[in-house]
C-alpha positions as CSV (number, residue, x, y, z in Angstrom):
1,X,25.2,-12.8,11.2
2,X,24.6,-10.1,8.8
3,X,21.2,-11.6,7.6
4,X,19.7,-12.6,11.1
5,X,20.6,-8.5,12.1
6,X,18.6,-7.7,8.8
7,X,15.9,-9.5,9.6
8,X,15.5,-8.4,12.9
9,X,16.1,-5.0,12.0
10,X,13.3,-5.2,9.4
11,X,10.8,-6.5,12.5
12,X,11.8,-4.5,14.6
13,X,10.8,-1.2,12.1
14,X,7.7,-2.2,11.3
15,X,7.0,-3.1,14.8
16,X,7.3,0.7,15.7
17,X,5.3,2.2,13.0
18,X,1.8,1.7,14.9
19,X,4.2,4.0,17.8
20,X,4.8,6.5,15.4
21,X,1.5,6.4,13.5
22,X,-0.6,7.1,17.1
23,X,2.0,9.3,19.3
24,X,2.8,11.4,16.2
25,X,1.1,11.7,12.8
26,X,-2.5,10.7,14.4
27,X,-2.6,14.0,16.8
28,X,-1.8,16.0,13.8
29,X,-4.4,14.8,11.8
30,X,-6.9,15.0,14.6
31,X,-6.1,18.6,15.7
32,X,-6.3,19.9,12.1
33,X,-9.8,18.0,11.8
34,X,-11.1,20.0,14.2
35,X,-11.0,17.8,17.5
36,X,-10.1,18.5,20.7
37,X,-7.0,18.3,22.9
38,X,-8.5,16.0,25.7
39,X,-10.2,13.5,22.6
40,X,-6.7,13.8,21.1
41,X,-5.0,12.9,24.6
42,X,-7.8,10.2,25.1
43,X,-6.3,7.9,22.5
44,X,-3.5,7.1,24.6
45,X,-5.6,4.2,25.9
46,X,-5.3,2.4,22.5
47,X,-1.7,1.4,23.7
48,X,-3.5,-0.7,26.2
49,X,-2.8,-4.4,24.9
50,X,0.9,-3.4,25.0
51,X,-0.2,-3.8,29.1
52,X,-1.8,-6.7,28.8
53,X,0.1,-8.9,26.4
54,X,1.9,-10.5,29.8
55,X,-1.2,-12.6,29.2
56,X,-0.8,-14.1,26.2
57,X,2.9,-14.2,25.8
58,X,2.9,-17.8,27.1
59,X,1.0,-18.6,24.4
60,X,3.1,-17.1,21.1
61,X,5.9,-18.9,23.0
62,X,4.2,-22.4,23.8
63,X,2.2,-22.9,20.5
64,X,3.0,-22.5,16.7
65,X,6.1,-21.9,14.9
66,X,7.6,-17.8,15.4
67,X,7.5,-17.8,11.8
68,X,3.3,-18.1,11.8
69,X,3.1,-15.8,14.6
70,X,5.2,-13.3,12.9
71,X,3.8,-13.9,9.1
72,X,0.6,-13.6,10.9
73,X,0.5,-10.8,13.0
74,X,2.3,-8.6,10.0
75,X,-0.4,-10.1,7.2
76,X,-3.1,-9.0,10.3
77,X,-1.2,-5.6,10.2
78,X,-1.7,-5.3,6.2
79,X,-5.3,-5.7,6.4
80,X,-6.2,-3.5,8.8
81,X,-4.5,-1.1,7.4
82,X,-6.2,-2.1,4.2
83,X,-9.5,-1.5,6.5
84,X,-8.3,2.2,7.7
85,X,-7.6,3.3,3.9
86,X,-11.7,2.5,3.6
87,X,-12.3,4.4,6.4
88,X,-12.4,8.6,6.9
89,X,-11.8,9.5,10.6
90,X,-14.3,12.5,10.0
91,X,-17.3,10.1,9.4
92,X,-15.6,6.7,10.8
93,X,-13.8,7.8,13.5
94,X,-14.8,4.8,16.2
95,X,-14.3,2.4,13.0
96,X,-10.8,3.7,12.9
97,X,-10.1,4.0,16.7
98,X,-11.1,0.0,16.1
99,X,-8.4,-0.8,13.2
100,X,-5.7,1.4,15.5
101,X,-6.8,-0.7,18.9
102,X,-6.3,-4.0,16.3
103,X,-2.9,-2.8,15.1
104,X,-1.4,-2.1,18.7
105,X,-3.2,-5.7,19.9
106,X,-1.5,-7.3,16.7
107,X,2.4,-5.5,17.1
108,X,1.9,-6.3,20.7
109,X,2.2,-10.1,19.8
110,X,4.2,-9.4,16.9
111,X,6.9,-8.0,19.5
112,X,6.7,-11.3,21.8
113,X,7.2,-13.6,18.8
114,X,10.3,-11.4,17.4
115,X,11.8,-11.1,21.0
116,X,11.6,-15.0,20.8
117,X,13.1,-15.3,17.5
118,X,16.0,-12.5,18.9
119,X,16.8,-14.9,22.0
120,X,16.7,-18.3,19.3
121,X,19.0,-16.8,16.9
122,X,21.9,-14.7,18.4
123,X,24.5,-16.4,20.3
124,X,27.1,-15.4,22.6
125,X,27.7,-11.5,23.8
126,X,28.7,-9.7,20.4
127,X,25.7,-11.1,18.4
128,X,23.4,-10.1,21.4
129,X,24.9,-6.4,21.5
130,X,24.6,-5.7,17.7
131,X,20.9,-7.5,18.1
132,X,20.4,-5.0,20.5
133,X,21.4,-2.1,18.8
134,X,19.4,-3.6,15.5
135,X,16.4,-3.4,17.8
136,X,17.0,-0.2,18.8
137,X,18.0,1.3,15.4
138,X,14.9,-0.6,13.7
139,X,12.1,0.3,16.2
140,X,13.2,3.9,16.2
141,X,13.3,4.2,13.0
142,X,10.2,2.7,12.0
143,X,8.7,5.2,14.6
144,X,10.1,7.4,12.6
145,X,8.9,6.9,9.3
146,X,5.5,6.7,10.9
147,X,5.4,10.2,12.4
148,X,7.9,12.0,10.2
149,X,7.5,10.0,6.8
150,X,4.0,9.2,6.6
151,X,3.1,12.4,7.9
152,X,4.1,14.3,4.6
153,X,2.6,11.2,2.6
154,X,-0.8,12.0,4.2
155,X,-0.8,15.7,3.8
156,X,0.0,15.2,-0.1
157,X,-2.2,11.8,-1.1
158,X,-4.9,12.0,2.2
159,X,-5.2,9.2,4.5
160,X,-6.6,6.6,2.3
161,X,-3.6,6.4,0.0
162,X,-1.1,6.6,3.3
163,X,-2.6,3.2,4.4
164,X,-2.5,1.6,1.1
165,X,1.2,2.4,0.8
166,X,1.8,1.3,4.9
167,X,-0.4,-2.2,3.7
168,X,2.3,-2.4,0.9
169,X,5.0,-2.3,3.7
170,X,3.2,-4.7,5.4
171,X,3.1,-7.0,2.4
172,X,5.9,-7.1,1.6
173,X,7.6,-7.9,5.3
174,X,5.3,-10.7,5.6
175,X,6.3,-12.2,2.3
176,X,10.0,-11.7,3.5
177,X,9.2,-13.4,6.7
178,X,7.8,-16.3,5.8
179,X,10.8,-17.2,2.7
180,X,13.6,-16.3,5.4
181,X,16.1,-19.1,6.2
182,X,17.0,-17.7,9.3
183,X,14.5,-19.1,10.6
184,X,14.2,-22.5,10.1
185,X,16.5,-23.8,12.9
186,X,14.2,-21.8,15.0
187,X,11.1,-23.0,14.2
188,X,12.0,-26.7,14.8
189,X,13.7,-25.6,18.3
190,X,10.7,-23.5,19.2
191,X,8.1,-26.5,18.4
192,X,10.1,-28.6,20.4
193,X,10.3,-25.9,23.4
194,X,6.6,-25.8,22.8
195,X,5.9,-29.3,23.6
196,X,8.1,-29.7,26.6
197,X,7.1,-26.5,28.3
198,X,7.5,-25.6,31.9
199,X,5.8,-24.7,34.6
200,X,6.6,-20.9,34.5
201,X,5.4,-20.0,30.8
202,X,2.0,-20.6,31.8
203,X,2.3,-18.4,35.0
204,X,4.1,-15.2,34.3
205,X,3.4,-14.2,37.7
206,X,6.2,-16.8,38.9
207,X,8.6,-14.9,36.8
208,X,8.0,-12.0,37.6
209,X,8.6,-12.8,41.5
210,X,11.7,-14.5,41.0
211,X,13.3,-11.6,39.1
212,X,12.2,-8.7,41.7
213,X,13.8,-11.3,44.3
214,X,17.4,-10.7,42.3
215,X,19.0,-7.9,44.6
216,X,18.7,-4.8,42.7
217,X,16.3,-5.2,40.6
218,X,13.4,-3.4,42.1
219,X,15.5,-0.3,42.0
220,X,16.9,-0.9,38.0
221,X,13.2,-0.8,37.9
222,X,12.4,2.4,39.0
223,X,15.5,4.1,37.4
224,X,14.6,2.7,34.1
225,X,10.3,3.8,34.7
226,X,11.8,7.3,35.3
227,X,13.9,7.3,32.2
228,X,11.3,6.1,30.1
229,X,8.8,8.7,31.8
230,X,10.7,11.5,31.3
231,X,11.5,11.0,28.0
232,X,8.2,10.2,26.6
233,X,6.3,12.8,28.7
234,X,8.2,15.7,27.5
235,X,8.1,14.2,23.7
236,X,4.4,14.2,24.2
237,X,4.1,17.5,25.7
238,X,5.9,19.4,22.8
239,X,3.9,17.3,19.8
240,X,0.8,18.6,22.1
241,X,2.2,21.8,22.2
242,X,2.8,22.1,18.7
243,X,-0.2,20.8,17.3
244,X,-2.1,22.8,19.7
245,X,-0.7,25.7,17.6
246,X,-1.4,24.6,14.4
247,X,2.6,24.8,13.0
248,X,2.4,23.6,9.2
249,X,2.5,19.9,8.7
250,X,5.8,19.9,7.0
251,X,6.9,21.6,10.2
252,X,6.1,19.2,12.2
253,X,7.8,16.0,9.9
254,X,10.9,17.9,10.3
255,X,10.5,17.9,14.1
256,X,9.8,14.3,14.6
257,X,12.7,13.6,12.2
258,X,14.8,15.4,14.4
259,X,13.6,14.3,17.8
């Protein structure tokens, strides 16, 4: 039990550093380079595939092993990150708005291929809590890292250093991923699952429709969009805030740390 909560724990932190890298420690940089509020706010739209990858979940689920898919999207994560360390957003700036659009389309069908994993390898109510909190925990604190962590790391060795050490991170998971035994049950099952199939993985709108028909569901929906809403919109509103004021960089780690 203790491994497959490492494992997912480890997923699930490197899936939320692109978060952190683009809601926190990108503004920063941007604002003290000299750019604008609204381009700043504009970037929001490279969370897009996270939108759109309804449409190819059926396929990480239907094809492959969830050990390729997640060694790799990671190993895709590396390299552009590898790309970004080439790249200065002063002179490069729609090459790097590229690498970031790359790295949220990549973690968007890295988080599909670990939610997979998740469901294939915890069994019964206890392992699915402690999953859960491991994918809490993990994704937060990978956020963290990102906006908090890497933030100092750039203001001391620049951005091209900060990517080479996040590739490094990247590395490194993928080579864990692809020697861990957890998963070796899971990629038979999952090839087998594959090849049967069913009707619904390859129209998600059928899903869909059959959970908003469960009584109560369209309103757990709307509680849960207002959560989420008002949590986010007043994080973003005081990293806007408090970039819009300049505050030192080490100023603002200490606040994403803490929030």
């Amino acid at each position: 039990m203790n491994d497959k909560l490492v494992f997912l724990g480890l997923l699930y932190f490197v899936q939320g550093i692109p978060y952190g890298l683009q809601s926190s420690l990108l503004p920063v940089y941007l604002r003290g380079a000299g750019h604008s509020l609204t381009r700043i706010g504009l970037t929001k739209v490279l969370y897009f595939p996270w939108v759109l990858k309804v449409l190819w979940a059926p396929l990480v689920d239907r094809v492959g092993t969830k050990r390729r898919w997640l060694v790799g999207t990671v190993s895709g994560l590396a390299l552009t990150c590898l790309t970004s360390a080439a790249l200065a957003p002063e002179a490069h700036i729609w090459g790097v708005v590229g690498t970031l659009l790359a790295m949220n389309a990549l973690a968007s069908v890295q988080d599909i291929a670990v939610d997979g994993a998740a469901v294939g390898l915890l069994k019964g109510r206890s392992e699915l809590g402690l999953g859960n909190t491991a994918q809490v925990v993990g994704y937060k604190a990978g956020s963290v890292f990102a906006g908090g962590g890497l933030l100092a790391v750039i203001d001391v060795a620049g951005w091209g250093w900060m990517f080479m050490l996040l590739a490094c991170v990247y590395c490194g998971v993928a080579l864990f991923v692809w020697g861990a035994p957890v998963l070796d049950d899971d990629c038979v099952r999952s090839q087998a699952e594959g090849r049967k199939g069913g009707g619904d993985a390859v129209h998600p709108w059928r899903v869909w429709r059959k959970l908003m028909a469960v009584p109560g569901t369209p309103w757990t929906v709307l509680y849960v969009l207002t959560y989420k809403l008002a949590g986010i919109g007043l994080n973003k509103h005081i990293t806007q805030l408090e970039t819009g004021r300049m505050f030192p960089t080490l100023r603002l780690c200490s606040l994403y740390v803490g929030t």
